[in-house]
N, CA, C and O atoms as a Maestro MAE file, in Angstrom:
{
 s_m_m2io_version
 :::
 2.0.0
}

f_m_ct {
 s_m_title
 :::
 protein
 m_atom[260] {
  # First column is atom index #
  i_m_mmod_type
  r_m_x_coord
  r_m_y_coord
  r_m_z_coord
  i_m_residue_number
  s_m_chain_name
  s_m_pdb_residue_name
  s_m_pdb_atom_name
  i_m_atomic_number
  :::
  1 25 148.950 67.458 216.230 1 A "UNK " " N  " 7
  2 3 148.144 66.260 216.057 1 A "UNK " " CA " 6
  3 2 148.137 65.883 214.568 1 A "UNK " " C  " 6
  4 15 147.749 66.808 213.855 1 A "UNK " " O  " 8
  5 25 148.417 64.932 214.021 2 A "UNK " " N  " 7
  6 3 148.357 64.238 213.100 2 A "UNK " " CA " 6
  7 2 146.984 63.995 212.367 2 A "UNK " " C  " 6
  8 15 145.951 63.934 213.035 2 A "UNK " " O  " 8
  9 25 146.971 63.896 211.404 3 A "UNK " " N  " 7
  10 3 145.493 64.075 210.275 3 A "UNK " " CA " 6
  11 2 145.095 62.470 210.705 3 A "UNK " " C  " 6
  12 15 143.931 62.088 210.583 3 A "UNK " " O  " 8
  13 25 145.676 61.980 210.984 4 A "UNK " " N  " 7
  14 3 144.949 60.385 211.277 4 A "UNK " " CA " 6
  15 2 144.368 60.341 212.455 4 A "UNK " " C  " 6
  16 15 143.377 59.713 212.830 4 A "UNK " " O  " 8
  17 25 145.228 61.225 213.129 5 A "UNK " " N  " 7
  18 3 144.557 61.118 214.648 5 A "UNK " " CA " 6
  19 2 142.911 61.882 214.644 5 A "UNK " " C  " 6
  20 15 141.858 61.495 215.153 5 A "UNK " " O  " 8
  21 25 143.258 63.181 213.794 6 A "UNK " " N  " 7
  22 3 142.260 63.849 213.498 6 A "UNK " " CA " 6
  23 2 140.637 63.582 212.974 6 A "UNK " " C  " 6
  24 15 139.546 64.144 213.067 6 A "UNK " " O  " 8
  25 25 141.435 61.901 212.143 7 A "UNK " " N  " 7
  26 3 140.337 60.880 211.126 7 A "UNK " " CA " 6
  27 2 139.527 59.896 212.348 7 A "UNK " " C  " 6
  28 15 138.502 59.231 212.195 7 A "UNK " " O  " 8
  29 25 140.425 60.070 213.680 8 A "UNK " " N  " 7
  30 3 139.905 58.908 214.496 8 A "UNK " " CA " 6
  31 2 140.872 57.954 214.750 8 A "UNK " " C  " 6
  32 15 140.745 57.329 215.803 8 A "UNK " " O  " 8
  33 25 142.021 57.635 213.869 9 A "UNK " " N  " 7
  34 3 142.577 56.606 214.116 9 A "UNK " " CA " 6
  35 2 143.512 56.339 215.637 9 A "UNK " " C  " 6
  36 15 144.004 57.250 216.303 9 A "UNK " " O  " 8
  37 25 143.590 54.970 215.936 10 A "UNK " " N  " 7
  38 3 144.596 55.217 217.020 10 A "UNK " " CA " 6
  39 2 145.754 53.993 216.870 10 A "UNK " " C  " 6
  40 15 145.485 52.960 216.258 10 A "UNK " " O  " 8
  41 25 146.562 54.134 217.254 11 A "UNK " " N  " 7
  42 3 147.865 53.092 217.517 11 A "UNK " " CA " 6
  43 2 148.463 53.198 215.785 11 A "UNK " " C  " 6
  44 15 148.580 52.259 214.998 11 A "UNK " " O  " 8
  45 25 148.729 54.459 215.578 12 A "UNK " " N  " 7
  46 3 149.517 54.894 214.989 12 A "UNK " " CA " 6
  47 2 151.063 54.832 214.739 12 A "UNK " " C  " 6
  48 15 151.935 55.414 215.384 12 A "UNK " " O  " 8
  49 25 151.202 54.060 213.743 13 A "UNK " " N  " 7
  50 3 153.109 54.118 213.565 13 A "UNK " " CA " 6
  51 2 153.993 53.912 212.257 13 A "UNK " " C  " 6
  52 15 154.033 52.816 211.696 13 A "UNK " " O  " 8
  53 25 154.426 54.593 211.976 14 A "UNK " " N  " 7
  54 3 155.522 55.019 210.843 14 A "UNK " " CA " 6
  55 2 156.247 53.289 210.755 14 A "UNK " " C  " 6
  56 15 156.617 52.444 211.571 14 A "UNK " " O  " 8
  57 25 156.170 53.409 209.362 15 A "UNK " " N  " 7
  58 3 157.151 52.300 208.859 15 A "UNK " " CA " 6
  59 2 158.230 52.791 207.719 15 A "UNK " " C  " 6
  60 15 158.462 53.927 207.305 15 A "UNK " " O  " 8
  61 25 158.701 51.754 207.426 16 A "UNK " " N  " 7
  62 3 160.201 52.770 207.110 16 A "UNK " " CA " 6
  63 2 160.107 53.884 205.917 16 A "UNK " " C  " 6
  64 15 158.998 54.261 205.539 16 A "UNK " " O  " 8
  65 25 160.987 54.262 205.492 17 A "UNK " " N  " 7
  66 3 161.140 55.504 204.841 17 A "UNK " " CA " 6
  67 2 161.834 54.611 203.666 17 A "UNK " " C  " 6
  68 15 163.063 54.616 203.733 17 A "UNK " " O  " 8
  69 25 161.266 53.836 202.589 18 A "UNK " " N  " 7
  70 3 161.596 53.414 200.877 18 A "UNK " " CA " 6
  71 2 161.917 53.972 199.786 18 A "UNK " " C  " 6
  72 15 160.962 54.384 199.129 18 A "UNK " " O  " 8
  73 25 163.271 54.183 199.220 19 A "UNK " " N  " 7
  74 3 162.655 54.835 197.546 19 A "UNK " " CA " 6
  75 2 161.613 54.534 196.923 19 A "UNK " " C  " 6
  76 15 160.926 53.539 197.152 19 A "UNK " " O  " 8
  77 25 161.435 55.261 196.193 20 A "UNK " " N  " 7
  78 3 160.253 54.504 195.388 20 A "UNK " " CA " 6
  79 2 160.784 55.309 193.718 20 A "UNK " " C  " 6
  80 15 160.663 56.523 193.550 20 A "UNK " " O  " 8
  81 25 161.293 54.476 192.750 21 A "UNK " " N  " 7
  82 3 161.637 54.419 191.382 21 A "UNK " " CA " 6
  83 2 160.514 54.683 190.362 21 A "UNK " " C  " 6
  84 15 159.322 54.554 190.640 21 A "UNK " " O  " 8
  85 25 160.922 55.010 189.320 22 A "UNK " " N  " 7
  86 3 159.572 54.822 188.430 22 A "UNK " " CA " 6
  87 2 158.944 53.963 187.917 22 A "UNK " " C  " 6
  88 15 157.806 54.133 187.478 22 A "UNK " " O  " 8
  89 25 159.972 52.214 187.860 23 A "UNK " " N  " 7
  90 3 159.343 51.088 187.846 23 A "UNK " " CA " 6
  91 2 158.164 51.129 188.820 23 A "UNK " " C  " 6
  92 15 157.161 50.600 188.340 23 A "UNK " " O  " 8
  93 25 157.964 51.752 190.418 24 A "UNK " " N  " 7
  94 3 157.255 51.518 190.964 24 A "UNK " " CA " 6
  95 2 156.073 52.580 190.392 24 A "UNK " " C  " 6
  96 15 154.887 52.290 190.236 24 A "UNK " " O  " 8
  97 25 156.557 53.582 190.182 25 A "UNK " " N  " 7
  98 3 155.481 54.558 190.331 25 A "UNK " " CA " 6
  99 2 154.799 53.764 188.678 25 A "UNK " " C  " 6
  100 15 153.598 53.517 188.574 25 A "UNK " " O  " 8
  101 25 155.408 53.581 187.981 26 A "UNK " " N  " 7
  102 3 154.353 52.275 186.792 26 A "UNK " " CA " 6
  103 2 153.093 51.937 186.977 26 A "UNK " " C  " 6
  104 15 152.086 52.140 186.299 26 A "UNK " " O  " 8
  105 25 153.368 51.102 188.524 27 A "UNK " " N  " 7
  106 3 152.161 50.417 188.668 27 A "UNK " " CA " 6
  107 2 150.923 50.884 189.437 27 A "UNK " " C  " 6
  108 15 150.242 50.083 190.079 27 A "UNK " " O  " 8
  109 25 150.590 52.415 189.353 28 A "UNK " " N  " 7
  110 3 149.740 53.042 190.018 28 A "UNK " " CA " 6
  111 2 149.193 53.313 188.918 28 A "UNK " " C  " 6
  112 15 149.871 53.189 187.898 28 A "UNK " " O  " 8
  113 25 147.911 53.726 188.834 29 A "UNK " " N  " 7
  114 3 147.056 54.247 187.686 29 A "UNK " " CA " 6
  115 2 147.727 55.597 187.572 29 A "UNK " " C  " 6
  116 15 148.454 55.818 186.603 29 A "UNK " " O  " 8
  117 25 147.536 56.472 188.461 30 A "UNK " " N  " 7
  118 3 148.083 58.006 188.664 30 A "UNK " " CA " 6
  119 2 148.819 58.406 187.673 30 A "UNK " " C  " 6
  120 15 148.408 59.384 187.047 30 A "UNK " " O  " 8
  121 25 150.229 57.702 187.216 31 A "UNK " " N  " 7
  122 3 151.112 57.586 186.512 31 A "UNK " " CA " 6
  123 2 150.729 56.787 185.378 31 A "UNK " " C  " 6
  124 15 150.847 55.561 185.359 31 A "UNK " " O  " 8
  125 25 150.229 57.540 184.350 32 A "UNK " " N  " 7
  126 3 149.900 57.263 182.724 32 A "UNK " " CA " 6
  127 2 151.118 56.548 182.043 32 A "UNK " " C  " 6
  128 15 152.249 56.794 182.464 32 A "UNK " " O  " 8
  129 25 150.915 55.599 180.920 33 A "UNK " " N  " 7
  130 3 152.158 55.215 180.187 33 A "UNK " " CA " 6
  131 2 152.955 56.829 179.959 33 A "UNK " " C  " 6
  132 15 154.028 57.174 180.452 33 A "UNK " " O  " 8
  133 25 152.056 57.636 179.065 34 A "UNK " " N  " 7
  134 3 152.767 59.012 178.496 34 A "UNK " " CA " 6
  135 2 153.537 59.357 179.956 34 A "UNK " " C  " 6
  136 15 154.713 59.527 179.635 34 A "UNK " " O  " 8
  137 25 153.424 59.522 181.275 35 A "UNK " " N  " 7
  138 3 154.050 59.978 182.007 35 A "UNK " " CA " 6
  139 2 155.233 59.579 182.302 35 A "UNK " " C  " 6
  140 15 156.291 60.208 182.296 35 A "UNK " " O  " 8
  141 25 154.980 58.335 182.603 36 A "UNK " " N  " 7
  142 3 156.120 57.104 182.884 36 A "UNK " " CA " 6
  143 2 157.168 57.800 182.259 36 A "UNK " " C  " 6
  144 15 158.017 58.359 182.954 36 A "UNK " " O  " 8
  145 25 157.237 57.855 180.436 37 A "UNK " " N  " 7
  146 3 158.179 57.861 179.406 37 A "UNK " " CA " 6
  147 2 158.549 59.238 179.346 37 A "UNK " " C  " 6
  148 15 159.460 59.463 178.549 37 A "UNK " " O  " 8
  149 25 158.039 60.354 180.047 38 A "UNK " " N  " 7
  150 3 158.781 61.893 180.207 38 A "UNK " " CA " 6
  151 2 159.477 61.552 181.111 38 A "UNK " " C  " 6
  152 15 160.680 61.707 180.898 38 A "UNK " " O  " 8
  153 25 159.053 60.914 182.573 39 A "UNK " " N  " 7
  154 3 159.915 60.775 183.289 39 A "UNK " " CA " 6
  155 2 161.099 60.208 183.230 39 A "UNK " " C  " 6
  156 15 162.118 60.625 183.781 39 A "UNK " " O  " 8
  157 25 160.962 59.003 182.391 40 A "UNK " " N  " 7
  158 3 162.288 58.716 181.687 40 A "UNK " " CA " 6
  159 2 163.256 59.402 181.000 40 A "UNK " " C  " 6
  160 15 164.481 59.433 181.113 40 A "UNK " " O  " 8
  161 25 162.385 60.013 180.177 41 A "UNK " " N  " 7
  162 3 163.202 60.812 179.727 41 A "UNK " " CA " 6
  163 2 163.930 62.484 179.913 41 A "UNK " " C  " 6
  164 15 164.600 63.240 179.209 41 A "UNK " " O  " 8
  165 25 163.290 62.497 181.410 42 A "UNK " " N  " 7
  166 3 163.906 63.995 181.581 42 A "UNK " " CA " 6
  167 2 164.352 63.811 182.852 42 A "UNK " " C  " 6
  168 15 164.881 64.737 183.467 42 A "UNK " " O  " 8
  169 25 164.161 62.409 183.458 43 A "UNK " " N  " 7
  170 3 165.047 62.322 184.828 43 A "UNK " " CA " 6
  171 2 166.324 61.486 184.673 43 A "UNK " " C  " 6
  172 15 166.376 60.399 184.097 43 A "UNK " " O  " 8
  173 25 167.370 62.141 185.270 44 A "UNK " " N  " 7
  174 3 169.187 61.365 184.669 44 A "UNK " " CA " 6
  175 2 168.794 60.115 185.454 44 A "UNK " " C  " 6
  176 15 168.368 60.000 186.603 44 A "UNK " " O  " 8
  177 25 169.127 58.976 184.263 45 A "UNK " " N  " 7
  178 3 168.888 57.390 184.125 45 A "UNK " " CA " 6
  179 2 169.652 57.123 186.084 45 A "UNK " " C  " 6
  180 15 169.053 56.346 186.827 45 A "UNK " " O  " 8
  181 25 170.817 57.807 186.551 46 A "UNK " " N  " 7
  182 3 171.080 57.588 187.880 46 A "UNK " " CA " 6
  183 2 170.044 57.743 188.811 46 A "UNK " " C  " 6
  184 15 169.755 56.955 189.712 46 A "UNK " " O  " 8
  185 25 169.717 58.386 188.647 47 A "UNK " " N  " 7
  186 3 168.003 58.643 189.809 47 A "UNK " " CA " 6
  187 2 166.670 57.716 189.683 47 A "UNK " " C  " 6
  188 15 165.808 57.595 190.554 47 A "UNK " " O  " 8
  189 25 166.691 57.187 188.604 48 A "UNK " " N  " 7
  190 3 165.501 56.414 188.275 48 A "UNK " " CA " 6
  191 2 164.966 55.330 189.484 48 A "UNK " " C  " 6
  192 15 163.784 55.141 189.772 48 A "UNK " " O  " 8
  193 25 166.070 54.710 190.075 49 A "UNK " " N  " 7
  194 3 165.465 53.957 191.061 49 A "UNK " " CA " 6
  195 2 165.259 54.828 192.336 49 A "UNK " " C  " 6
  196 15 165.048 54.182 193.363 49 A "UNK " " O  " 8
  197 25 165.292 56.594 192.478 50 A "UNK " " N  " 7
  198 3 164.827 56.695 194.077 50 A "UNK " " CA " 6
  199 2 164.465 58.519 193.488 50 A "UNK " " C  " 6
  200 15 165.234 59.465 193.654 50 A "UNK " " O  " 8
  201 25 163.147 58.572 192.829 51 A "UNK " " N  " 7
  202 3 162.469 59.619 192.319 51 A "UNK " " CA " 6
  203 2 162.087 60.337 193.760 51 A "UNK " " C  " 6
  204 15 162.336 61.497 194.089 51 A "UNK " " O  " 8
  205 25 161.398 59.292 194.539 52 A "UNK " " N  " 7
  206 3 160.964 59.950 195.714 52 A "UNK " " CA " 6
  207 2 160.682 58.776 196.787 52 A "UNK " " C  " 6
  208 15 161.031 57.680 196.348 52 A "UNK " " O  " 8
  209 25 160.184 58.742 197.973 53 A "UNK " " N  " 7
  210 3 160.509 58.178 198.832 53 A "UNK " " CA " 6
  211 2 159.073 57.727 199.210 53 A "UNK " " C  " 6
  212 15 158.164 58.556 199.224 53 A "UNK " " O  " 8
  213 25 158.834 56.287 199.549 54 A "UNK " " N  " 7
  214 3 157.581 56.067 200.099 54 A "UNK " " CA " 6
  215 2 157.425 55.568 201.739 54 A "UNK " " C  " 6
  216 15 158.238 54.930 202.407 54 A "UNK " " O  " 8
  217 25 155.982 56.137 202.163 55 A "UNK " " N  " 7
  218 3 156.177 55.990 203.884 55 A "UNK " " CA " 6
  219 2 154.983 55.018 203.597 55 A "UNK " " C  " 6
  220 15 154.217 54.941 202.636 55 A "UNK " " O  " 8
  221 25 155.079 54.372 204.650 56 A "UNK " " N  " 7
  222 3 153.624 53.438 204.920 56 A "UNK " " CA " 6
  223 2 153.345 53.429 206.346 56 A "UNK " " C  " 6
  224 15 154.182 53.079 207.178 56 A "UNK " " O  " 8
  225 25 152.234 53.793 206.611 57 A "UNK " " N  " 7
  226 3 151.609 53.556 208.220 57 A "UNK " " CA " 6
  227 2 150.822 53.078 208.355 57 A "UNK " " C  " 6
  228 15 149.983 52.906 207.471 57 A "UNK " " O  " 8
  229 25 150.707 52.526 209.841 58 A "UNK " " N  " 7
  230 3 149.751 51.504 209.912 58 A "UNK " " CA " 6
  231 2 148.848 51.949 211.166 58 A "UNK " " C  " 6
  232 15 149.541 52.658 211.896 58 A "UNK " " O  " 8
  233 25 147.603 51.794 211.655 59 A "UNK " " N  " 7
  234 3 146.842 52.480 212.721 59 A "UNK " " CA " 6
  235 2 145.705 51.311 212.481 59 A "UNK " " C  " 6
  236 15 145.599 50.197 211.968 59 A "UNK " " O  " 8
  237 25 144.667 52.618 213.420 60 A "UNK " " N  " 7
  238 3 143.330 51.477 213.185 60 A "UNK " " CA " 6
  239 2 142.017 52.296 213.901 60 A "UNK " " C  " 6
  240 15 142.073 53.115 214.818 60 A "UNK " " O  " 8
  241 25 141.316 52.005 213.473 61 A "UNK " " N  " 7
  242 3 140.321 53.124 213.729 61 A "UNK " " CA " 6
  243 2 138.990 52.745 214.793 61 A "UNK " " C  " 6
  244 15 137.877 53.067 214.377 61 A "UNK " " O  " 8
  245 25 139.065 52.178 215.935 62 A "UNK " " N  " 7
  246 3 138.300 51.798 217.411 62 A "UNK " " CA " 6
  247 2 137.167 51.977 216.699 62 A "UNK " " C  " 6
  248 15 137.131 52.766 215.755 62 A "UNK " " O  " 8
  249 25 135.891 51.095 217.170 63 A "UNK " " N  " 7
  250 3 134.576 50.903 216.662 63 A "UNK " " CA " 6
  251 2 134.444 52.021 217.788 63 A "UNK " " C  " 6
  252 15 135.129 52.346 218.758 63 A "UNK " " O  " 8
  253 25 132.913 52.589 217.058 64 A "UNK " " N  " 7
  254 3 132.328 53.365 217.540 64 A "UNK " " CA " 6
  255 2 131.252 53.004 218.419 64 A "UNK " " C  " 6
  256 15 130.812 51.856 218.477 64 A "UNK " " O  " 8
  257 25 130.834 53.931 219.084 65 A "UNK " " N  " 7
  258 3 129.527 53.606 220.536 65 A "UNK " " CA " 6
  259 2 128.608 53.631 220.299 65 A "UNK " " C  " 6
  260 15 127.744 53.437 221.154 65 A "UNK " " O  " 8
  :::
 }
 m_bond[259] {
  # First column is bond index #
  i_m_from
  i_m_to
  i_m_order
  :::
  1 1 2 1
  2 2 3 1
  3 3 4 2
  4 3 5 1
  5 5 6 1
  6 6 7 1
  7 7 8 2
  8 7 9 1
  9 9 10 1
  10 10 11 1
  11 11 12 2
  12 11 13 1
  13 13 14 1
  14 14 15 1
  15 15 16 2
  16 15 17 1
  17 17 18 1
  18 18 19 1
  19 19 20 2
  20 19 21 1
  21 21 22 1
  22 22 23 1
  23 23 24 2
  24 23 25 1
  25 25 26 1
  26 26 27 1
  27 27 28 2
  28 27 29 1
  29 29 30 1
  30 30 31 1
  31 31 32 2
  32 31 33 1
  33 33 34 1
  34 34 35 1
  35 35 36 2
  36 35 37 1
  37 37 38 1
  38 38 39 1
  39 39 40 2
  40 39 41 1
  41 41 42 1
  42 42 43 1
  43 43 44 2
  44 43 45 1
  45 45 46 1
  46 46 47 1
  47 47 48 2
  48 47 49 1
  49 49 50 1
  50 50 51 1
  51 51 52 2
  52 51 53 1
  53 53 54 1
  54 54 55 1
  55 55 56 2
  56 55 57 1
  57 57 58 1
  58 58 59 1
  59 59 60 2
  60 59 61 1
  61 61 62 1
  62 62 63 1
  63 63 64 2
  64 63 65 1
  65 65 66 1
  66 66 67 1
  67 67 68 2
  68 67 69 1
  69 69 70 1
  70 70 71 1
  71 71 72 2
  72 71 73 1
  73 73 74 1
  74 74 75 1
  75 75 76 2
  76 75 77 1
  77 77 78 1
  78 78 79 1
  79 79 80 2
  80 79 81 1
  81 81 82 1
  82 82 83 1
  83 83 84 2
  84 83 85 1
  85 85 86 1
  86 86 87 1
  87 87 88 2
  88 87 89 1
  89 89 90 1
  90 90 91 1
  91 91 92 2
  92 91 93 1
  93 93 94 1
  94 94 95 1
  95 95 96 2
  96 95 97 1
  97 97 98 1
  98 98 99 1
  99 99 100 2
  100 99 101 1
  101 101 102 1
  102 102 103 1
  103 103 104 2
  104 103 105 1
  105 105 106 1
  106 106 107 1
  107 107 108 2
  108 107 109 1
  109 109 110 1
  110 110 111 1
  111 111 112 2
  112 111 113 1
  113 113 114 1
  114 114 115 1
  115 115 116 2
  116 115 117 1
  117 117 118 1
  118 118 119 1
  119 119 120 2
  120 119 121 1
  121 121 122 1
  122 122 123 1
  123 123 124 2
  124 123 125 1
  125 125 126 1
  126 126 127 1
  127 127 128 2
  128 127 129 1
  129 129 130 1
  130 130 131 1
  131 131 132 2
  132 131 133 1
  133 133 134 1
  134 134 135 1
  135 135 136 2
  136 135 137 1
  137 137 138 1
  138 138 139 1
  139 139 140 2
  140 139 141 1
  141 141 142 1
  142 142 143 1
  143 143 144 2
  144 143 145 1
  145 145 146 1
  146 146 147 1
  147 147 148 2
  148 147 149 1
  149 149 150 1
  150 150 151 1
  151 151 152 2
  152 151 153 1
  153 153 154 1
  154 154 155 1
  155 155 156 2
  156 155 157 1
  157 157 158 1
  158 158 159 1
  159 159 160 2
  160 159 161 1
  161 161 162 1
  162 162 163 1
  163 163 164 2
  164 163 165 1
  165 165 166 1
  166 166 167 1
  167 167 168 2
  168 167 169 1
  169 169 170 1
  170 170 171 1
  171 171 172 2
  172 171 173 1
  173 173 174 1
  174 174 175 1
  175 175 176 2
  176 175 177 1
  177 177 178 1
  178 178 179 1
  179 179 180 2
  180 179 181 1
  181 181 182 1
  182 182 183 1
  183 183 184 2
  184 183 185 1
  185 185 186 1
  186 186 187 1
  187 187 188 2
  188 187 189 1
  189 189 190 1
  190 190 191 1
  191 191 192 2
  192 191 193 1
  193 193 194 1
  194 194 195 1
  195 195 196 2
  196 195 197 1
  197 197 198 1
  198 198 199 1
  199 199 200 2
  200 199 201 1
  201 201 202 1
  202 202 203 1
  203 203 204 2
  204 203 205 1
  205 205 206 1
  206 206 207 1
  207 207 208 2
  208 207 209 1
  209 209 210 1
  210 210 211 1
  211 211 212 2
  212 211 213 1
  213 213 214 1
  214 214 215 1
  215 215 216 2
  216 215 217 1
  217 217 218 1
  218 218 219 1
  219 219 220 2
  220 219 221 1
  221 221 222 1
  222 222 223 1
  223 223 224 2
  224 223 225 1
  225 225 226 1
  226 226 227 1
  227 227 228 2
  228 227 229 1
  229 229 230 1
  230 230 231 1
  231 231 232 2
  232 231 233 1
  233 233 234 1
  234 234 235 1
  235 235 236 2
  236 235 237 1
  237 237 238 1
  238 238 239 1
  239 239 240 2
  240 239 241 1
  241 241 242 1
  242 242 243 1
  243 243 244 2
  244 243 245 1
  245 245 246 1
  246 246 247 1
  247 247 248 2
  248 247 249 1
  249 249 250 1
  250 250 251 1
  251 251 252 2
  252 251 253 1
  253 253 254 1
  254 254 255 1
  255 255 256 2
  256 255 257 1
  257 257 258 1
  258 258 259 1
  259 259 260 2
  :::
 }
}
C-alpha cells in the first residue's frame, strides 16, 4: 500500500517520469545559490540537464463523514 493511500488519498496515478536539471532544482528554496554553484561545479557540465528525475502524482482525498 502506498503512503498516499495510507494519507487517505484515492484515485491515485503516476505521471511521467522527467529529468529534472539544476536550472530546475534553482528554483526551489531547498537548493541555496551556494549549492546550485557546487553543483555546478562538481557535476560534469554533460549531466547538468538530468541530475535526477522528477515524478508528479495526482489523487484526491474523499471528504470525510
Amino acid at each position: 500500500m502506498s503512503k498516499l493511500q495510507k494519507a487517505g488519498f484515492v484515485d491515485i496515478e503516476r505521471g511521467a517520469e522527467l529529468p529534472f536539471g539544476i536550472d530546475e532544482a534553482a528554483r526551489y528554496p531547498l537548493f541555496t545559490p551556494d549549492l546550485i554553484a557546487l553543483m555546478r561545479r562538481v557535476i560534469p557540465a554533460e549531466r547538468h540537464a538530468t541530475v535526477a528525475r522528477a515524478v508528479t502524482y495526482t489523487s484526491r482525498k474523499p471528504p470525510t463523514r
